[in-house]
C-alpha positions in Angstrom: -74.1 70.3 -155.9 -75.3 72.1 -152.8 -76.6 75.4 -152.9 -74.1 78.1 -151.0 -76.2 79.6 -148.1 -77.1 83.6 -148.4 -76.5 84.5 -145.0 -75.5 83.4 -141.5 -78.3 83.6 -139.0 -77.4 85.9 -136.0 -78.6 83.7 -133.3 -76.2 81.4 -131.1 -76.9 77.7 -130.9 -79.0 75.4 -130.5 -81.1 75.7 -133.0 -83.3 72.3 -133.1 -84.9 72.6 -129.7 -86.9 69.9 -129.5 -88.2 66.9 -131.4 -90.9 64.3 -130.7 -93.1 61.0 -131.8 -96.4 61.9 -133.7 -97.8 58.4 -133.6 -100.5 59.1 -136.1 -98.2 59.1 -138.6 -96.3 55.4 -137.8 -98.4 53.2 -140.2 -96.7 49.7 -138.8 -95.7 49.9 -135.3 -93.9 46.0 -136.1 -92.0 47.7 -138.6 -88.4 48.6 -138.4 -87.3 51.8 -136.8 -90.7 51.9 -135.1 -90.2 49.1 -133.6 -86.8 49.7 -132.0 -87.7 49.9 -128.0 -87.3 53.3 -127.7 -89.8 54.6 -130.1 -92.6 54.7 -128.0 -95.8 57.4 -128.1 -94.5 59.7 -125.3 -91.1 59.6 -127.5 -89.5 63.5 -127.4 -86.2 65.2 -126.7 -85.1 68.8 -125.6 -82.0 70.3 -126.5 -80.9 73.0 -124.4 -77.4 73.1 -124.8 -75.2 73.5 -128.0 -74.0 70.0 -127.5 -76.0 66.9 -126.6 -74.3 63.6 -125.9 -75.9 60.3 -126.3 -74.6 56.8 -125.2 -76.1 53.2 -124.9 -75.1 50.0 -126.0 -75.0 48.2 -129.4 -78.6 48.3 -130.4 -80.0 50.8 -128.0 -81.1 52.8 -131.1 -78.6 55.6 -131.1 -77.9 55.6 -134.9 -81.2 55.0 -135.5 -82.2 58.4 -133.5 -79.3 59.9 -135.2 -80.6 59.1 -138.6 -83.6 60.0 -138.1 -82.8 63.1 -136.7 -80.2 63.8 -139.7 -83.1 63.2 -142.5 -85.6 65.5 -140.6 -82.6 68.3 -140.7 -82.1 67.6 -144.5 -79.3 65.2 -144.6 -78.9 62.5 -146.2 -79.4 59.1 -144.4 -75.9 58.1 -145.7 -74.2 61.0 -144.2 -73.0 64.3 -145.9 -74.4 68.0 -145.9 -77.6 69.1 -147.1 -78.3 68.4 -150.8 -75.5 65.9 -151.0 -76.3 62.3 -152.2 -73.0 60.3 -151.7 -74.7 56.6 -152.1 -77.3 55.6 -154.4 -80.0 54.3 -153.1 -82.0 53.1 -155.7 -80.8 49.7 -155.5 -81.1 49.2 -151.7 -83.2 46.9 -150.0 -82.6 47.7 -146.5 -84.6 50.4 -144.0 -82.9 52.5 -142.4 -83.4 54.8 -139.7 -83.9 57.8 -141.4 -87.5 56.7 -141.8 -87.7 57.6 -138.1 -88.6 61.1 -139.7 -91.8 60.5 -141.3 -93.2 60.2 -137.7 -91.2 62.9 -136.1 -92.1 67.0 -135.0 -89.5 69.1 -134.6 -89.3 72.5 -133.2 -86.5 74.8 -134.6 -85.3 78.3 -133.5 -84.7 79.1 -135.9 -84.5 77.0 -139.1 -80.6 76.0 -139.9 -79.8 74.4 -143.0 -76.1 74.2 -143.0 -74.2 71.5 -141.5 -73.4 67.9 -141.5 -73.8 64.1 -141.0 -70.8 62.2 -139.8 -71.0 58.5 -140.2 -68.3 56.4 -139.3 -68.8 53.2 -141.8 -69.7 55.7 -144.5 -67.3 58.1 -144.5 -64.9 57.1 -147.4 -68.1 57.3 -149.8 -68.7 60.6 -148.6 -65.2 61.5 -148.8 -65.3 59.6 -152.4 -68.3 61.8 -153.1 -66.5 64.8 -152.0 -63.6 64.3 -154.3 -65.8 63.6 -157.6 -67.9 67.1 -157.7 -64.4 68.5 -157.2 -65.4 70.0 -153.6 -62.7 72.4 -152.4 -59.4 71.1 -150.3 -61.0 67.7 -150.4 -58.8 64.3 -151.3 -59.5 63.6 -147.3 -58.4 59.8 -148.2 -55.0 60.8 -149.0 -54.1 59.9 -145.6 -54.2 57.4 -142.6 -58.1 56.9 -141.5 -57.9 58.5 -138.5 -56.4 61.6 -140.2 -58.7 61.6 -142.7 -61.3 61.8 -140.2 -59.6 65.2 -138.2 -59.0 66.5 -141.5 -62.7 66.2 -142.4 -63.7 67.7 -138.8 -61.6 70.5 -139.3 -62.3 71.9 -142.6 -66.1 71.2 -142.6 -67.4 71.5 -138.8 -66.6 75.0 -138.0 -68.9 77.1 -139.6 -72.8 77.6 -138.8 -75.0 74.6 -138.7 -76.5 71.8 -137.2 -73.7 69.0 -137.0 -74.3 65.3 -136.0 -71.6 62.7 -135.4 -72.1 59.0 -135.4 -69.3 57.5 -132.7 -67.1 59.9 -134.6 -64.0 58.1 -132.2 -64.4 55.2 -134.3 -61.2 55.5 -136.3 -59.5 58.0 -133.8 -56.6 57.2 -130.9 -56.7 58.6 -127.5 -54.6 61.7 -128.6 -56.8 62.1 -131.8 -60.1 62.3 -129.4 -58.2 64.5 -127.2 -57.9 67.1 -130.7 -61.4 66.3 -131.8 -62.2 67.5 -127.9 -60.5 70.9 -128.7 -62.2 71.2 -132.0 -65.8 70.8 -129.9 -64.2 73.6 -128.0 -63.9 75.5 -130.3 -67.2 75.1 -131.9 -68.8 75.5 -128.9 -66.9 79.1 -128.2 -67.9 79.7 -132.1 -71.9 80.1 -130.6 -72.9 78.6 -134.5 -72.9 75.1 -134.0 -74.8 73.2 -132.4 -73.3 69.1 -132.0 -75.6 65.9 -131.5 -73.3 63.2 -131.2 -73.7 59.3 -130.4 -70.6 58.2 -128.8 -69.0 55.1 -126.8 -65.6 56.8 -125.9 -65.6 58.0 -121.9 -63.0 60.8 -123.3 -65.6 62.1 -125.5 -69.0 61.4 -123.3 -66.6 63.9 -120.6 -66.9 66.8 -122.8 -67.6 69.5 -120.0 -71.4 71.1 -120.4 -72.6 68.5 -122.6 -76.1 67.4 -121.7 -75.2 63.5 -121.6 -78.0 61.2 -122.0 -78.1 57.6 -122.0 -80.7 55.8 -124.2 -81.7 52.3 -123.6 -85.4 50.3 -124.1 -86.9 52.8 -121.6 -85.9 55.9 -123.6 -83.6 59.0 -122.6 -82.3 59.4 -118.9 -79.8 62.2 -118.2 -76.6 60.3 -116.7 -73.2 61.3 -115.7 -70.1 59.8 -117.1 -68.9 57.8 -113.7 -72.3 56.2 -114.3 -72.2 54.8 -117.8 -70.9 51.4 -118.1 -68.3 52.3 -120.4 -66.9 54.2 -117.5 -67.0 51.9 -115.4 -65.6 48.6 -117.9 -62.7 51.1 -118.9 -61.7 52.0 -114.5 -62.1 48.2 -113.9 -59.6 47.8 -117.3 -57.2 50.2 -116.1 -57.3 48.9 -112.1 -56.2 46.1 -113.5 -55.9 45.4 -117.0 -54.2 41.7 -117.0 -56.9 40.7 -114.3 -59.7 42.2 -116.1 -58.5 40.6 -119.6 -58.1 37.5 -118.0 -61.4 37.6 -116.4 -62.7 39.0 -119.2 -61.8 35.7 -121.3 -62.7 33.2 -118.7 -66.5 34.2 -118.9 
């Protein structure tokens, strides 16, 4: 089980600042993450806001700079809070991002070890987890998926920490993204938590005074939402959504 934390700290968020590459410490640059196109020696990222939005396309690297991220705060690559283990991996045979870590700096102002890492794909293990060491007004699989999900968000991401969502729209409709949207609210107003999130919903990537960032092969450039391509695929959809679908299946 998790140890309970002693104290709050009375400081408002963010509380990692910054992280960057060390590249003394990658031993195979062929070898995966460190060889995902973003990960190069003059890798780092600031974070001056309490929330920090990051989009790209499939394979950009985005979970893989998520996990990373989530391991060098004390999560576990899987997903969960710090000190939870809700997948064995003894067994496994795959890398995984979280050994982005090994080669990152981080600075932190200060320390924060309370939070969480959302992963889509792995949340009913974590929610299995949750329910097996008997965690408190859990059974979060009692209902549909996307309910499960708003459920989770609001009984675990308001309180102090560091929290990181994986395209945490994934099982969520429009109206569900539109709640999630007032629960960022309201952990934004909260001044305790501090949100890095990899998403691919426009709704989401809108969130007013997010520092939105787009990663691709050449690293992180800031970006507003009318320029991401998801903006612009969903307006052409919407212009005309039998003429784009059409088109779309012509190609």
């Amino acid at each position: 089980m998790p140890s309970r934390r002693k104290r709050d700290i009375n400081l408002p968020a963010p509380y990692l600042r910054r992280i960057w590459l060390d590249p003394t410490r990658i031993a195979d640059r062929a070898a995966y993450p460190f060889c995902v196109p973003f990960v190069r020696d003059d890798f780092e990222l600031d974070f001056d806001r309490p929330i920090t939005i990051i989009v790209g396309e499939n394979g950009a690297g985005k979970s893989t700079l998520l996990e990373g991220i989530a391991v060098l705060a004390g999560y576990d690559q899987a997903g969960g809070g710090k000190g939870y283990r809700p997948v064995d991996h003894s067994d496994a045979i795959e890398v995984t991002g979280g050994e982005l870590s090994t080669a990152l700096r981080a600075s932190w102002l200060p320390k924060i070890t309370n939070g969480w890492f959302f992963r889509a794909e792995s949340f009913f293990a974590v929610a299995r987890y949750l329910d097996q060491v008997g965690s408190p007004s859990a059974d979060f699989l009692s209902y549909s998926h996307g309910e499960g999900f708003l459920r989770f968000f609001q009984e675990r991401c308001q309180r102090q920490g560091i929290f990181i969502f994986d395209e945490p729209e994934s099982a969520l409709s429009p109206a569900r993204q539109m709640e999630f949207l007032k629960l960022m609210r309201r952990m934004e107003e909260s001044t305790i938590c501090q949100v890095i999130m990899a998403t691919h919903s426009p709704m989401l990537m809108a969130y007013p005074g997010a520092r939105l960032l787009r990663l691709s092969k050449y690293g992180l450039e800031p970006v507003t939402v009318e320029q991401t391509d998801h903006y612009k695929v969903m307006r052409e959809f919407c212009n005309d959504p039998a003429g784009f679908v059409e088109g779309a299946i012509a190609e």
